[in-house]
Each structure stands twice: as C-alpha cells, then as structure tokens.
N, C-alpha and C positions, 0 to 999 in steps of 0.2 A: 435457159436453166431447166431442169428438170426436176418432177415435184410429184410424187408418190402418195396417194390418200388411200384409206382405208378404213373401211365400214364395217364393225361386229358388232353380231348381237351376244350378248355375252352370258344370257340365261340365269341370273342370279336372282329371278321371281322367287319369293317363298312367303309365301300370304299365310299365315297363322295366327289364331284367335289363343293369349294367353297360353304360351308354350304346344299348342295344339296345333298341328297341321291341318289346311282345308285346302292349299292351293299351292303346289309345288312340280309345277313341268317337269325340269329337270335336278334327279339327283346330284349327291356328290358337290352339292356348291363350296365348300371348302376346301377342300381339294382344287379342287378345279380353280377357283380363284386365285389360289398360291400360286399355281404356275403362268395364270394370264401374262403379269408384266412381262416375264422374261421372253414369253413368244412373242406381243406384242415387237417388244424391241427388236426381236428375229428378223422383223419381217421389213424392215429398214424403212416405213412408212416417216412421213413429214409430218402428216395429219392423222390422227386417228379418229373416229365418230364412234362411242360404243353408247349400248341400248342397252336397258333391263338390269341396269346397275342403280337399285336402289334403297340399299342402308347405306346411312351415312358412314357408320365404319369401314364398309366394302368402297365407298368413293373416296376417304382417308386415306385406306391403303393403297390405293390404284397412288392416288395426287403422291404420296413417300415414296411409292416403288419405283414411278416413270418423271420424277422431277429433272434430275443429270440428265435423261435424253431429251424430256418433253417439259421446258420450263414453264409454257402458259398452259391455261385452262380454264376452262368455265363448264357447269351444270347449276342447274336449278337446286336449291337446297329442298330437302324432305318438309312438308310440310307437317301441321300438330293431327290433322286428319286423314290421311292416306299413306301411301308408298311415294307419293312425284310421280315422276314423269322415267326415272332412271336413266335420264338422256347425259352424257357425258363429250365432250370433248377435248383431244391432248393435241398439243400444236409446239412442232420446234423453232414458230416465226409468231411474233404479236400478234395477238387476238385483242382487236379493235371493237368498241359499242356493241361487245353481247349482251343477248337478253332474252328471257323465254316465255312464250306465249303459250300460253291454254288455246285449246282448240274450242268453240264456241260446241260445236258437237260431240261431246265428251267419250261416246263410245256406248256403248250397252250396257245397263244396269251395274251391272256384276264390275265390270270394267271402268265404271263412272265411282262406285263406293270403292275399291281401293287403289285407282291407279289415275293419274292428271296425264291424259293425254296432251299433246304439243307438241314445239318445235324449239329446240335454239338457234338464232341467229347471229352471227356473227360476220365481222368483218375481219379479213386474216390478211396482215402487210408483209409481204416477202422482202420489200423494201420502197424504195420512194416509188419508182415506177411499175410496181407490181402489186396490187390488189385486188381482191376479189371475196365476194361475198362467198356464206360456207353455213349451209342451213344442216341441222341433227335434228329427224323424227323419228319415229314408231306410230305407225297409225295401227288404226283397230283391227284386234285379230276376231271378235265374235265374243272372245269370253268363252267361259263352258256354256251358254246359255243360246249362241250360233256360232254353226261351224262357219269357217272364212268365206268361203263364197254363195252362204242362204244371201238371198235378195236384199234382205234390211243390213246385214255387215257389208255390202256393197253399196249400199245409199251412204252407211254411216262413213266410209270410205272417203266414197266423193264428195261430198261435204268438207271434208278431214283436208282433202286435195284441193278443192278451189280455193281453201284458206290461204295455204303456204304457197299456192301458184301466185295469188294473188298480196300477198305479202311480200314476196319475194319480187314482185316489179317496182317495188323501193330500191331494191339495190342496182338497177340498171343505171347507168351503161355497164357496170360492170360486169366479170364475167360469174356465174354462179352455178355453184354448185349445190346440189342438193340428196344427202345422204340416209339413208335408215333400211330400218325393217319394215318393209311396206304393206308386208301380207296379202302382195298381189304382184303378178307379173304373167310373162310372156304366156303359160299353161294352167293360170289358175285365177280368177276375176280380175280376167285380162280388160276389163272395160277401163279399170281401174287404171292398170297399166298405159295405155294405150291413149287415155285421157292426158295422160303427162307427154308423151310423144306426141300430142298433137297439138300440145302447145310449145312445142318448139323444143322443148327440152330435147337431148342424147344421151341415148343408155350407152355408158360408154363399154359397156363389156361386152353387148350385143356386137357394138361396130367392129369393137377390136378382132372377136370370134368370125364375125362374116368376112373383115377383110383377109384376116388370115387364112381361111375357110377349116376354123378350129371349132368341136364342136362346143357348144354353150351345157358346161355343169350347172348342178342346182346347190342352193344355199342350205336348202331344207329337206333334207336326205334320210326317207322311211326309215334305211337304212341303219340310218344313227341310232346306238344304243341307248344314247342318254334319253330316246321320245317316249312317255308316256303322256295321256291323256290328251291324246292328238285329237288339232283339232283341222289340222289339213290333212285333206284326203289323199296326196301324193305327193311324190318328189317335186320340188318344184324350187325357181328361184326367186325367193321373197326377198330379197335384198343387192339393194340398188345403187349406181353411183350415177347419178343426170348430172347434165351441163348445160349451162345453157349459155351461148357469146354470138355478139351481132359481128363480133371481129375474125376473119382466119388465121389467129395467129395461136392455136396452142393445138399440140400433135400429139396421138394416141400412140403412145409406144409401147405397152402393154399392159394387158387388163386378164384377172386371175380368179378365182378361189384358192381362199388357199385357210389357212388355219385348222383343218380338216382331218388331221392325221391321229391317231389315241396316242396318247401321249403320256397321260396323267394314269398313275395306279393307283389303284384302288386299293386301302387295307395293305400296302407292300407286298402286294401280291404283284409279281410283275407278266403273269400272265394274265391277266382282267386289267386290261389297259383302255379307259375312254378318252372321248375328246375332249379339247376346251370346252364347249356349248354345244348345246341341240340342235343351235345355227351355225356355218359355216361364213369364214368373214369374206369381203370380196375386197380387191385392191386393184387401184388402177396408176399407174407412172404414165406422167404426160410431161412433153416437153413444149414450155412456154419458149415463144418466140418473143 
C-alpha cells in the first residue's frame, strides 16, 4: 500500500500582550489560515503533522474544515499560561495512545514564557498488520534572544533531540517516523542534523533527491515574503521527515516541497499574492511492502 505524510509549519505565532503586538513572524495569518484546509487537502497526504498552530479557535477550525477528509486527530490543548506547544496532527487511519511530552529543555527564556516546547506521539494503525509509530515536533529556533545556530540554540537543540531519540525507542520494533520543524539541517546547525542520521534515522527527502540525482530545495526560503524578523541567516531546509525501520520493507517513491506557491491575496488585491507560511511543507509517499 502506499502512504503519503506531510509536514508543515503553518506560521500562525502571534504573541501579543492585551491586544498589543510584541511577536508576530509572519503576517497575514487570517488570510492565510482560511485557505490552509483546502491546500492541505490538495495535496492528497494520509497524514498531516503541522507546527505553530496555537489558538485554540485556529485548531477548532483546522479539526471543522479537515474532519470528511481527516477523521482522527490529536494536539496538546493550550494551556491557562502560555501558547502550548501548536503541534497538530490530522490522520485518515486511527490514531492509537497519543500523548504530548514537554521537553525537559524548554528552549531559551523568551521561548520558555510563551511557548511549551515538545513532541506528540502517537501510534497510527493503517490496519491489523500495519502499524507504526508517528512523532510531531518543533524544536527550538533561539527565540529573538539567539539566532538558530549561536552555540547555546544548538545545545538547547540537542538536548531537545536525545529526548524524542530516546523516547522514541519505545515504539520499536516498529517502524517510526518522526516529523517537524527542526531548525536545523543539512546547511545550517548541521550537528544538529547529522546527530539524528547517526542514529539510524533516514531523511527521507535527502535519499529520494540523491537517488534520483534531483536537486534538494529548502523549506525556509529568504525569498519568502511573508519573513520578517529573521532569525536564520539563509535558505535552508528546516523541516524534516526521518524514518527509522530494522525491516526492508517500505519504499521511497517520492519525496517533495511542496505548498510553496502565493496563493492567498492579500486585501483582494490579486496582484500582492503570498504563501501559506513563511515555511514551506515537505511531503514524502512511500510504499509499504
């Protein structure tokens, strides 16, 4: 069978103090939320994983809009002191024992008062003989306070990563997946990166791209209009889709960016057209053996 995931960061941070703005990436979030479901659905994913979705009305309307395609799902509720964690996931096959861990390493200051870094885990049953575990993060980007790759956002990092490495060896033998915004990869606090590759995990966009000898786009593109108050220094791709299986029975049939295109007008203007999010989502189709 063949089984389609996909990972976006969906950019709907807007940290405000009593109607005041103090922390807002990317513009436009109303906008740009209205049209999320219907791309989502576009893009004919099984699984979705999205980030940075965290008012509870904006996770309402995703659960109303994507229920007919996507009947399961699980996120962490908002708690009475911060934003959560805005980790989401929509699934067209039962979501088995989820549940969401804090990260014992919360993140840097700024990032610690209004955001609950973690992971959700989950177990996802395609049917009787087909299960596999299916982890949703965001690890820390620095905050305004460091950029993504000063030395200490790279400790707090890895810390971030031996949790959910080592959480995640609960779900073996199965096979597991593990999704997000990692704010690290191949060109940018590649230790970060490279630390998950060496514990067996597969980037499965990388493999797909090398065997095809297709070159590898980035998730987080200078480019994008929606970026202000950047806090990575360049293009680069911060979001990931690993695998990890002691068995060879599931095949990489293609692996993407894709959600990328401006799409959404602004003010009905249809020439000032941006994109969904300031991140670009990645999707990978594998066929289980």
């Amino acid at each position: 069978m063949k089984l389609s995931l996909l990972t976006f960061n969906a950019g709907l941070l807007d940290i405000n103090f009593f109607g005041i703005p103090i922390f807002k990436p990317a513009a436009f979030i109303k906008q740009r939320l209205h049209n999320i479901p219907a791309e989502l659905i576009k893009t004919k994913a099984d699984i979705i994983s999205l980030q940075e979705v965290f008012l509870p009305k904006h996770q309402n309307y995703l659960v109303s809009m994507l229920h007919d395609q996507f009947p399961y799902h699980s996120f962490s509720k908002t708690p009475l002191f911060n934003l959560g964690s805005g980790l989401m996931i929509f699934s067209k096959y039962p979501i088995k024992n989820w549940s969401f861990k804090k990260y014992s390493e919360p993140g840097t200051l700024d990032e610690a008062i209004f955001i609950t870094r973690g992971f959700i885990s989950t177990e996802i049953e395609i049917n009787r003989d087909i299960k596999f575990a299916l982890y949703n993060t965001h690890l820390t980007s620095g905050g305004a306070l460091f950029k993504s790759n000063h030395p200490k956002t790279i400790k707090i990092r890895s810390l971030q990563i031996k949790e959910i490495l080592s959480f995640s060896e609960k779900s073996l033998p199965m096979d597991t997946f593990i999704l997000g915004d990692f704010n690290s990869g191949p060109t940018i606090s590649r230790i970060n990166y490279e630390y998950i590759l060496k514990q067996g995990f597969r980037d499965i966009y990388k493999e797909y791209c090398e065997s095809n000898k297709k070159q590898e786009n980035d998730t987080w593109d200078n480019g994008n209009p929606l970026h202000k108050n950047n806090t990575v220094s360049q293009s680069s791709r911060l979001d990931h889709i690993f695998f990890f299986s002691k068995n060879n029975h599931t095949e990489i049939i293609n692996s993407k960016t894709t959600l990328s295109d401006n799409i959404v007008w602004i003010n009905n203007n249809k020439r000032k057209v941006i994109p969904l999010s300031d991140h670009y989502g990645l999707q990978a189709i594998l066929k289980i053996k």
